[in-house]
N, C-alpha and C positions, 0 to 999 in steps of 0.2 A: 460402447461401454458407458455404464451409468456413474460417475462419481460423486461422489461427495467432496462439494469443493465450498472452502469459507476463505470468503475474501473479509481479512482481519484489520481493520483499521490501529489506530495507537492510540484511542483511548484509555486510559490508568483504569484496571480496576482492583481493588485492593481486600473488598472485602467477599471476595468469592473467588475457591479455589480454580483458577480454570484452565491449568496445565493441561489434564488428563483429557477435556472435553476438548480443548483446541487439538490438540495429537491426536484425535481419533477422526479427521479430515484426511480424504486421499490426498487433497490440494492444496495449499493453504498457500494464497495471496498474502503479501507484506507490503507496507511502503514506506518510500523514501529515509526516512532515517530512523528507521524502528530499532528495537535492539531486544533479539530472542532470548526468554527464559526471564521474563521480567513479568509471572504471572498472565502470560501469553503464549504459554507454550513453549515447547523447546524446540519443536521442527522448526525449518530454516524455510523452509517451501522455495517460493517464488518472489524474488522483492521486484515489484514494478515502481520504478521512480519516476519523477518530473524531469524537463527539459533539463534542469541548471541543476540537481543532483546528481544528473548523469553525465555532465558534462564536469562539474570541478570533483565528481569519486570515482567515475568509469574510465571514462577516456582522459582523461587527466587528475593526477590527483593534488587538493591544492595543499600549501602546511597547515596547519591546526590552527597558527592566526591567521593567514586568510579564511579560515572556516568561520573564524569567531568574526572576522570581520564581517563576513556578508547574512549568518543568523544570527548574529549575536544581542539585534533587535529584538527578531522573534521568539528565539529557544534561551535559556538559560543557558549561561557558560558551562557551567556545571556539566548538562545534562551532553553537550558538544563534546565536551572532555573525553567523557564518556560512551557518546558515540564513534566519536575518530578510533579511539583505540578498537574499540568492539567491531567495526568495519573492518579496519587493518587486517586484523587476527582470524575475522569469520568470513570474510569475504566471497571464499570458495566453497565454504559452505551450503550458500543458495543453490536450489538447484537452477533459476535461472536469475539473474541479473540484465532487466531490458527496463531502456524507454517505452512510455507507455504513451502513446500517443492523444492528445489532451482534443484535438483539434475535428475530433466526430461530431460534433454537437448535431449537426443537420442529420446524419444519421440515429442518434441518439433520439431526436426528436419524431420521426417517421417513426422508431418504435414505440414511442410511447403514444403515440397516435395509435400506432396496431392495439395498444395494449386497454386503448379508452381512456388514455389519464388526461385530467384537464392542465396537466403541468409540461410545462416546455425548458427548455435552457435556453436562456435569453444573454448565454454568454459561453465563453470557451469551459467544457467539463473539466473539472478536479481528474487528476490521475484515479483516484478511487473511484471515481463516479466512471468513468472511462472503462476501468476493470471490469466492473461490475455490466456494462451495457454489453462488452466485451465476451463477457462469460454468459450471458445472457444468449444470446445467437445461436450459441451451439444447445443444442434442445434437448440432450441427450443426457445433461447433467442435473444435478440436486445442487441448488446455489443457496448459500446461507451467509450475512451477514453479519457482522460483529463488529463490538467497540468502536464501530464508525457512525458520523455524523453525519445525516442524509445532506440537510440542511445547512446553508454557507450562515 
């Protein structure tokens, strides 16, 4: 079966309506602490996370200040607030909730020898980048990316 699948990253975009065009994916890919219907569509799809979001929201869940404690470097309070609740509440939603495992690269890298790129991963792949290599494999699909950043 041929799908149409977009692996959606969490980049903001504000000034373009793009509910309607992300919902009209068979698949849609999510990650780690995205939050649906935020100009991102409303499907819930697939959220593939990293080792330590799946570890303090899947298999253990932590309170909202250990949340803040361990992003609260990286993500705005705010924005944590707001994802804690919006996990809680949507959770079963996704239709799948998995780790994604980070740790292909050497695979990763034979494909892109198959594919001629002069580019390698010269270090463990991003959960998205992972996805992406991931859906790649199976030949039988339409892969389209979005609001994600190739580039670390």
């Amino acid at each position: 079966m041929n799908n149409k699948i977009l692996i959606l990253g969490n980049k903001p975009y504000k000034n373009f309506k793009l509910n309607s065009i992300i919902d009209s994916f068979d698949i849609i890919y999510r990650f780690n602490m995205t939050i649906v219907g935020k100009n991102n569509g409303t499907k819930f799809g697939k959220l593939a996370v990293c080792n330590h979001v799946y570890s303090n929201f899947v298999d253990n869940f932590v309170s909202r200040d250990e949340m803040i404690s361990l992003y609260g470097k990286e993500m705005e309070t705010s924005y944590l607030d707001e994802w804690y609740d919006f996990f809680q509440q949507n959770k079963k939603n996704f239709e799948d909730i998995y780790y994604q495992s980070e740790h292909c690269s050497t695979e990763w890298n034979n494909m892109l020898s198959e594919y001629g790129s002069p580019y390698k991963f010269s270090k463990m792949a991003s959960t998205g980048h992972s996805t992406i290599f991931t859906n790649l494999r199976e030949k039988n699909n339409e892969i389209y990316i979005a609001c994600f950043t190739l580039c670390p």
